[in-house]
C-alpha positions in Angstrom: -16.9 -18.7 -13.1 -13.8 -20.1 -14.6 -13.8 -23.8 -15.1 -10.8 -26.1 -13.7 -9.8 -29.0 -15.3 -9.2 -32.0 -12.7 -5.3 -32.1 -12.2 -4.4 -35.3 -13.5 -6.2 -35.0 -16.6 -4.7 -31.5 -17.1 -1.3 -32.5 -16.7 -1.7 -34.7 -19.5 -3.4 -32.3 -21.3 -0.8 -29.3 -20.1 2.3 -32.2 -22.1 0.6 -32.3 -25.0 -0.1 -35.5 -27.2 3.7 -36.8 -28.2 4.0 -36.5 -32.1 5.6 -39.9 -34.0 7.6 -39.5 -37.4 9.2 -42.3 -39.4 12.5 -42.3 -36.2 9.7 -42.6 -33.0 8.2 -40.3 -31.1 9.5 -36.9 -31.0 9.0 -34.9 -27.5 7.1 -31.5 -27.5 8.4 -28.5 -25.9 7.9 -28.8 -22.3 6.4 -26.0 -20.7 8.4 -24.0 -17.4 8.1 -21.2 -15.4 10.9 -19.1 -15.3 11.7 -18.7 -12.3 10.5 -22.1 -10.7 9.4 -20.7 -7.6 9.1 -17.8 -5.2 7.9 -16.8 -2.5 4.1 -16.4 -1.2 3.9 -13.2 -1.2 4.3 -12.9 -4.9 4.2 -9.5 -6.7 6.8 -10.2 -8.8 7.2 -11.0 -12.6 6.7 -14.5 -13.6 7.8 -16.3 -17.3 6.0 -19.1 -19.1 7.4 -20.8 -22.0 4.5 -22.5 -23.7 4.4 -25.9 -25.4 5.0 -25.3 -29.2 0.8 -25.8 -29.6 0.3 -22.6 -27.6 0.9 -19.6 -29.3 1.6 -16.6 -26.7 -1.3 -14.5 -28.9 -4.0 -17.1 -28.2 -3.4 -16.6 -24.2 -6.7 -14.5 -22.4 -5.5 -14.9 -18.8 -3.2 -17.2 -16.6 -4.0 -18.5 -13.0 -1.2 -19.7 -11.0 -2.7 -21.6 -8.2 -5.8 -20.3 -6.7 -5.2 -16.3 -8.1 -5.4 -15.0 -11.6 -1.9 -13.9 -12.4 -2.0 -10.3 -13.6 -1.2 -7.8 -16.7 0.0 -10.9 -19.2 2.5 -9.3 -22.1 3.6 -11.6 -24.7 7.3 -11.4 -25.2 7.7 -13.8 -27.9 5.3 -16.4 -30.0 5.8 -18.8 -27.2 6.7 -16.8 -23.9 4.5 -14.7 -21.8 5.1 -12.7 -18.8 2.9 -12.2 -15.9 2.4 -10.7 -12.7 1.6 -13.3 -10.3 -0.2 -12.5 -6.9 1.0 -14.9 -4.2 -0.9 -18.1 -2.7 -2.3 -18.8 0.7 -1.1 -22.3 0.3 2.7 -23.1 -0.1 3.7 -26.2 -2.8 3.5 -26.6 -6.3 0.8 -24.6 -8.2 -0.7 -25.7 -11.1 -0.6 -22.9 -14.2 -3.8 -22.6 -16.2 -3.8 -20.7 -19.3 -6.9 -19.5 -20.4 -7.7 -19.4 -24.1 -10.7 -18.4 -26.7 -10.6 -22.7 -27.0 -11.0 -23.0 -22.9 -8.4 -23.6 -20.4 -5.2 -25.2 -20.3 -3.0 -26.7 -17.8 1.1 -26.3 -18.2 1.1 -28.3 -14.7 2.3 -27.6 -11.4 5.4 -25.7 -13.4 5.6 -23.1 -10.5 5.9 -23.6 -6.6 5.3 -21.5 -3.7 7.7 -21.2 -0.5 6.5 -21.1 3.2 6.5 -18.0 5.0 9.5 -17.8 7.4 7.7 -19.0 10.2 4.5 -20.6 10.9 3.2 -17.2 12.6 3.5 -15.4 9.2 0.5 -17.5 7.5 -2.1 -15.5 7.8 -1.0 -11.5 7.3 -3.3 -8.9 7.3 -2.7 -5.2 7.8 -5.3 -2.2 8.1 -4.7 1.5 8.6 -4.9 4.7 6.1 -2.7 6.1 3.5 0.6 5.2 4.6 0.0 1.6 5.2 -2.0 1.5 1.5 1.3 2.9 0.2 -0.4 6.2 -0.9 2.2 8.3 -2.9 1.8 12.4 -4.8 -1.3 12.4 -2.6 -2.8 9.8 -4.4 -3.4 5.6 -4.3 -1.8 4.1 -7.7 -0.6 0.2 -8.8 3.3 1.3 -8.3 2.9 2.4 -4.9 0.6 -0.3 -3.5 3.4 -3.5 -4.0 6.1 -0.5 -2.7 4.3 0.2 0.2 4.9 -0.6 3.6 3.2 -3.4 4.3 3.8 -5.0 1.3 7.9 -4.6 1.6 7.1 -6.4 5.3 5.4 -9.7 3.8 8.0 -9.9 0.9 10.5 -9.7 4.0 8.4 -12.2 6.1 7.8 -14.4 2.9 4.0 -14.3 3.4 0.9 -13.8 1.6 -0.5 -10.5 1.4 -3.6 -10.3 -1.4 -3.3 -6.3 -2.1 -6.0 -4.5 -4.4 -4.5 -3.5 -6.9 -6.0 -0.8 -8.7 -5.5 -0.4 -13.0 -2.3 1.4 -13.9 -2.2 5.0 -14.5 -6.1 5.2 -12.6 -4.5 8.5 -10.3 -2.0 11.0 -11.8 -0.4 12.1 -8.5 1.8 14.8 -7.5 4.9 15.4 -10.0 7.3 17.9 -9.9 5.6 19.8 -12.6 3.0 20.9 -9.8 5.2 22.0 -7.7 6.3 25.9 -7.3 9.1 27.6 -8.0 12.0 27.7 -5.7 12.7 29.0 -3.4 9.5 28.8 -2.2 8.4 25.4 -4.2 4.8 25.7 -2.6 3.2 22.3 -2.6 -0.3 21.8 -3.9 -3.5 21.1 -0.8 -3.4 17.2 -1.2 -6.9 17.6 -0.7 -7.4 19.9 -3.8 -5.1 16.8 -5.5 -7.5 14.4 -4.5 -11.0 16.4 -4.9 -9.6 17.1 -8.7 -8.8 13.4 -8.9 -11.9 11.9 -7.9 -13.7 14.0 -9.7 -12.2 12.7 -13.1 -12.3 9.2 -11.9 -15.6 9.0 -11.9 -16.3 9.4 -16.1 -13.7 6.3 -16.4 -15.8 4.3 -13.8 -18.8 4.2 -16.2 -20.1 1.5 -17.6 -20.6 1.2 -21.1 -24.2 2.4 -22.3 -25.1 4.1 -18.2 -25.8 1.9 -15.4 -24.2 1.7 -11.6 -20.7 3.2 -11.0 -19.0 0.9 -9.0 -15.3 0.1 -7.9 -14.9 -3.1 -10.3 -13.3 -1.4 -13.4 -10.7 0.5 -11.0 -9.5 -2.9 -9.4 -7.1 -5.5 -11.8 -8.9 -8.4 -9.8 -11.9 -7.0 -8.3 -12.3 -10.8 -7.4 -9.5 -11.1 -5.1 -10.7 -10.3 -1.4 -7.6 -8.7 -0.3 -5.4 -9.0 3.6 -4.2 -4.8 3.1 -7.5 -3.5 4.4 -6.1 -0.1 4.4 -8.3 2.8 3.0 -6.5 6.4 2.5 -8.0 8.9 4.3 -9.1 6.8 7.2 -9.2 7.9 10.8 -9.3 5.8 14.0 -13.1 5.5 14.3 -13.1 4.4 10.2 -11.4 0.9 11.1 -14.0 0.1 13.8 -17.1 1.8 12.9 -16.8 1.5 9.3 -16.3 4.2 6.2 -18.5 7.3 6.9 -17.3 10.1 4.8 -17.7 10.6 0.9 -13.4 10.4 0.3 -13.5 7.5 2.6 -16.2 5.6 0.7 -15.0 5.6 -2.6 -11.4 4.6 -1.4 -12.9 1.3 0.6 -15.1 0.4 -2.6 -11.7 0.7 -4.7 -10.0 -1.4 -1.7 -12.4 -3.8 -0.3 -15.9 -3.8 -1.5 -15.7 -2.8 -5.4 -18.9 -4.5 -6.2 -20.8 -1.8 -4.0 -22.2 1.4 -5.3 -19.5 3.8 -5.7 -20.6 6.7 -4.0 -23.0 4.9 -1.7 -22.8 3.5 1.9 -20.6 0.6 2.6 -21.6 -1.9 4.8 -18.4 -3.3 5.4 -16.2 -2.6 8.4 -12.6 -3.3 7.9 -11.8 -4.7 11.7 -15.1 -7.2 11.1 -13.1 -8.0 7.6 -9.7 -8.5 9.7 -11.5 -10.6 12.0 -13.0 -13.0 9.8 -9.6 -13.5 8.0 -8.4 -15.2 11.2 -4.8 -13.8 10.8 -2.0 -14.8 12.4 -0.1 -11.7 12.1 -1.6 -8.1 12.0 0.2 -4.7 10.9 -0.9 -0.8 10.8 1.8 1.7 10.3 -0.5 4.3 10.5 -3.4 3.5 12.9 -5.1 7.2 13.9 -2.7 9.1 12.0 -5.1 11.1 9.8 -6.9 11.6 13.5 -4.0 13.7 14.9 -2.8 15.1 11.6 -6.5 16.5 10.5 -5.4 20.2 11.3 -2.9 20.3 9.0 -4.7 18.0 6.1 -8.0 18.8 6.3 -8.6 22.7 7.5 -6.9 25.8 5.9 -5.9 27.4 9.4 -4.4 24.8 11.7 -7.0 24.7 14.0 -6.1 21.9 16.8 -9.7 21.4 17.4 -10.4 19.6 14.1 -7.6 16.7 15.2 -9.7 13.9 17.1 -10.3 14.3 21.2 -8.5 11.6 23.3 -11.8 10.5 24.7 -13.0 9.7 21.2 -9.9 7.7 20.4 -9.9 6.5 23.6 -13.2 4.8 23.2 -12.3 3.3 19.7 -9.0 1.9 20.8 -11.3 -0.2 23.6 -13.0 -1.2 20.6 -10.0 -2.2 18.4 -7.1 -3.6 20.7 -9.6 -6.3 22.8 -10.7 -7.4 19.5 -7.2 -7.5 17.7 -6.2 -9.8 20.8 -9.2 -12.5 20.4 -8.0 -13.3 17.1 -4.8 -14.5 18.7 -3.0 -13.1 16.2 0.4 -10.6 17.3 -0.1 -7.0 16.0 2.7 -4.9 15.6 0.5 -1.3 15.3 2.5 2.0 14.4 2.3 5.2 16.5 2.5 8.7 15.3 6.0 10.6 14.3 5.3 14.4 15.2 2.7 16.0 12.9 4.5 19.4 12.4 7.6 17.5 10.9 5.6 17.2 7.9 6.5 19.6 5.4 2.7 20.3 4.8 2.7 22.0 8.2 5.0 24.7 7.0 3.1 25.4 3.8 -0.1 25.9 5.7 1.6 27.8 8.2 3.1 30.4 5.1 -0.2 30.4 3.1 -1.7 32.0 6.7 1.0 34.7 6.8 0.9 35.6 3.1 -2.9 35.5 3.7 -2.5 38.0 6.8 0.2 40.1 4.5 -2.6 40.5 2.2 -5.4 41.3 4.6 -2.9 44.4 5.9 -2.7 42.1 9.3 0.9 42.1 10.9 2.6 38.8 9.3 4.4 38.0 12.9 1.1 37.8 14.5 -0.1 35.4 11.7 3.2 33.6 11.8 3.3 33.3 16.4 -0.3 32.1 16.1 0.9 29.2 13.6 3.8 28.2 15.7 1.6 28.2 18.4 -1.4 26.0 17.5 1.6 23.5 15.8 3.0 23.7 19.7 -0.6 22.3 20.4 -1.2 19.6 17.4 2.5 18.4 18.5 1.4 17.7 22.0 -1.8 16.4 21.4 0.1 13.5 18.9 2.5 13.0 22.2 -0.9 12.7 24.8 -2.3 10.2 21.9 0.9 8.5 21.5 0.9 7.6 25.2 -3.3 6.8 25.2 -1.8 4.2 23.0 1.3 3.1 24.7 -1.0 2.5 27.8 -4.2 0.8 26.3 -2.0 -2.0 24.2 -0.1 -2.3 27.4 -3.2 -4.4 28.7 -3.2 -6.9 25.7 0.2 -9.2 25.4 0.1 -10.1 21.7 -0.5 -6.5 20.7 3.0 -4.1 20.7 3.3 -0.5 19.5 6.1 0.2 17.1 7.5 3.6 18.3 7.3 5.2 14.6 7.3 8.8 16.5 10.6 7.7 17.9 12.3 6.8 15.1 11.5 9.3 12.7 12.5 12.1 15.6 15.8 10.3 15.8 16.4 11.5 11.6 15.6 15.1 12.2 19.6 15.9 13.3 21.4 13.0 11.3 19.4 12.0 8.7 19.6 8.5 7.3 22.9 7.5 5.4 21.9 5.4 2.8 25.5 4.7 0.8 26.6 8.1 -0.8 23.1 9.6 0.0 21.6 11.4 3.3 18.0 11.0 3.5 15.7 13.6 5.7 12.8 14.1 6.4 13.1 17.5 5.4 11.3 19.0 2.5 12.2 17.2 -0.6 15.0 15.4 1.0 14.2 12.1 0.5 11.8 10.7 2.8 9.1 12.3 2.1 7.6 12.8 -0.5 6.5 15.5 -3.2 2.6 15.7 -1.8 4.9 16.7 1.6 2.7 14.1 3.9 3.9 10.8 2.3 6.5 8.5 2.3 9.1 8.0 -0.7 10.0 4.6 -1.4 13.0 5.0 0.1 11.1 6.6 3.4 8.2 3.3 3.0 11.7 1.1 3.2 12.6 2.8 6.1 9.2 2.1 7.6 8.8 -1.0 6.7 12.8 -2.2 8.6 11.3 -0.8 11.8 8.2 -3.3 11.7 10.6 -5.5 10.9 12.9 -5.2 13.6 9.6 -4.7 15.7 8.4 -8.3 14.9 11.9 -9.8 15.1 12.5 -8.8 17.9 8.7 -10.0 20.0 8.7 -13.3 18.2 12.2 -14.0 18.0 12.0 -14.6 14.4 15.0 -13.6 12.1 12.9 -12.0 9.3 15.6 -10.2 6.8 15.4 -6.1 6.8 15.4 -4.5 3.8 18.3 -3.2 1.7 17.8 0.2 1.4 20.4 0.6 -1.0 18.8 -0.2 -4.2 15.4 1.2 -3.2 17.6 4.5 -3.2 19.3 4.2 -6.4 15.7 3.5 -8.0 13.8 6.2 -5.9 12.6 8.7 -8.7 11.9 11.2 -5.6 15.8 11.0 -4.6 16.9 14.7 -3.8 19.5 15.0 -6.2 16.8 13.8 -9.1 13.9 16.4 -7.8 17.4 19.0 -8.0 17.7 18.0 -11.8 13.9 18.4 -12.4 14.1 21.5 -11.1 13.3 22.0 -7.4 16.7 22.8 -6.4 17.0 25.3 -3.9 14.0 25.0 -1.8 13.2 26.4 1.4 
């Protein structure tokens, strides 16, 4: 365990002794942070100009108040740049350098702001893929600080701990996978993930055999983190606890990396929201993967594979009395229509190529499609209301009408400055594993929990400006056009 130095003897220590030539005493360089201070969420890039006895190369790791700051890169012999990653506790935070000669302080160089409102202390969200910020099919460092829930604490100015797993751990989807126009066929994210995991595990190794764990995946497998949300998750994960192989080695990469990789987990994520005692809870995606299992996880759209209501039902009596002990607000998503993701239309073609093939007739193949998506639609609308009606009984606990929202897009799109965003195949919404969000779509997402928590606390949180999310947002149309998917059905 690292070692702290008391604070008022690492102040002194952080100054530096004051060096005396033939005129007096001549003052070291002073260290500062650059900026001075942000907000608790963190996440964002931090400078520290060291005091002239501190060479950048001698620094091994940085803490900025209680968290190890993250990926330091020395930019000259006496500045370094790190990632810090928020603070529970808003104020002044001391910065510790850590050294082959032991620690140092710099002081309390850097401060902390309070959330925007007392009720935003304590944020914790849970969920699957789209409330991890799972982009290309795939979990990844980028996409975790651009997801969802992280855009809402930056928004909120609260602290949100998030797992961050080592860059470049997942190679996701790129356009380089996709087909050809016109048809630009989209890879099975479940082939992309299969593939994925199976060449994670070599990396996860440790040197000369032993245990693979989740520990070398994770920047700070130290940090116990408040986005509890594992890819891949289903209703009856949150409560009961991870139960499937995908589902395992996603939690031990999220919240229990110390665990045997591909061995049970123990943990449950609602028993870990509970005992964070949060003040605020989010899911944008809370059964999700529940209603959306025919299209993700079978090869002929069969409705039966999606979760019965009675099963969810019984969870959700689980889940929403004991969201409402914690006396915390929870803002939980429901569930846009599963057919308008562009993975339903690919499944749906690779059945009538496959009955082409077989000598079948293709408008058979192609009426059956349409009409178990008729039934996967409406059996996301009976789920939708199962929801609507359970939280109904709990005050502090509102459903964010996702479904709504998203439906509203399908005839106008989203103007976003000169660009129209739709949730249309490639058109900039979702994303290229055609289940995901862009980060212009997570944006979107994240404004509508926004407005959600706004307006049931009365709080005057800022939205998001979509505007240079867009310009940055590599899965833009026009930029998947240039990189050749132009012309897509």
């Amino acid at each position: 365990m690292r070692r702290r130095l008391p604070l008022a003897l690492t102040l002194v220590a952080g100054l530096g002794a004051i060096a005396c030539d033939g005129d007096g005493p001549i003052a070291p360089a002073v260290p500062r942070a650059e900026p001075a201070e942000g907000a608790s969420t963190g996440y964002v890039t931090l400078d520290l100009v060291l005091p002239a006895d501190l060479p950048a190369a001698e620094v091994e790791g940085v803490w900025v108040g209680p968290r190890r700051a993250l990926l330091p890169e020395v930019l000259a012999p006496d500045r370094v740049r790190v990632l810090v990653q928020g603070s529970p506790t808003p104020g002044p935070a001391e910065v510790v350098v850590e050294t082959a000669a032991g620690p140092r302080s710099l002081g309390p160089i850097y401060s902390y702001r309070p959330p925007l409102d007392p009720r935003f202390e304590r944020v914790v969200a849970f969920g699957a893929s789209l409330t991890q910020g799972v982009q290309g099919g795939v979990p990844a460092f980028d996409n975790a600080t651009q997801g969802p829930a992280a855009l809402v604490a930056r928004q909120l100015g609260a602290d949100l701990p998030l797992p961050l797993l080592v860059p470049d751990l997942f190679a996701g989807i790129t356009p380089a996978l996709i087909g050809p126009p016109p048809a630009c066929a989209i890879p099975q994210v479940t082939d992309v993930v299969a593939t994925q995991t199976a060449d994670l595990l070599p990396r996860l190794q440790p040197e000369g055999g032993g245990t693979l764990t989740g520990r070398p995946a994770r920047l700070d497998p130290d940090l116990a983190p408040h986005n509890l949300a594992v890819g891949g998750s289903q209703l009856r994960h949150h409560v009961h606890g991870a139960d499937t192989l995908g589902t395992r080695v996603v939690a031990r990469l999220v919240y229990s990396p110390d665990g045997r990789l591909l061995g049970p987990v123990d943990e449950v994520p609602l028993s870990l929201l509970v005992a964070l005692s949060p003040t605020l809870v989010i899911s944008t995606d809370l059964f999700d993967n529940d209603l959306a299992a025919p299209l993700i996880l079978t090869d002929d759209l069969d409705p039966a594979s999606a979760t019965a209501l009675d099963e969810l039902a019984a969870d959700l009596d689980l889940l929403l009395p004991t969201l409402a002990e914690t006396g915390a607000v929870s803002f939980l998503g429901n569930m846009p229509r599963p057919s308008l993701l562009p993975a339903t239309y690919e499944l749906k073609a690779r059945l009538v190529e496959a009955a082409e093939a077989a000598g079948e007739d293709p408008a058979a193949a192609a009426a059956e499609a349409d009409d178990r998506i008729a039934a996967i639609d409406a059996h996301a609308v009976a789920a939708n209301a199962l929801l609507a009606e359970r939280a109904a009984g709990f005050p502090t606990v509102h459903v964010v009408d996702v479904a709504g929202a998203v439906a509203a897009l399908e005839a106008t799109g989203l103007v976003v400055g000169e660009h129209t965003l739709t949730v249309h195949k490639f058109g900039g919404l979702l994303g290229l594993d055609g289940i995901h969000f862009t980060d212009a779509g997570y944006g979107f997402l994240a404004n509508l929990f926004i407005d959600a928590i706004n307006a049931e606390l009365g709080t005057t949180a800022p939205r998001l400006d979509l505007a240079p999310i867009v310009a940055a947002d590599p899965e833009r149309a026009d930029r998947l056009a240039a990189a050749g998917l132009g012309g897509c059905e």
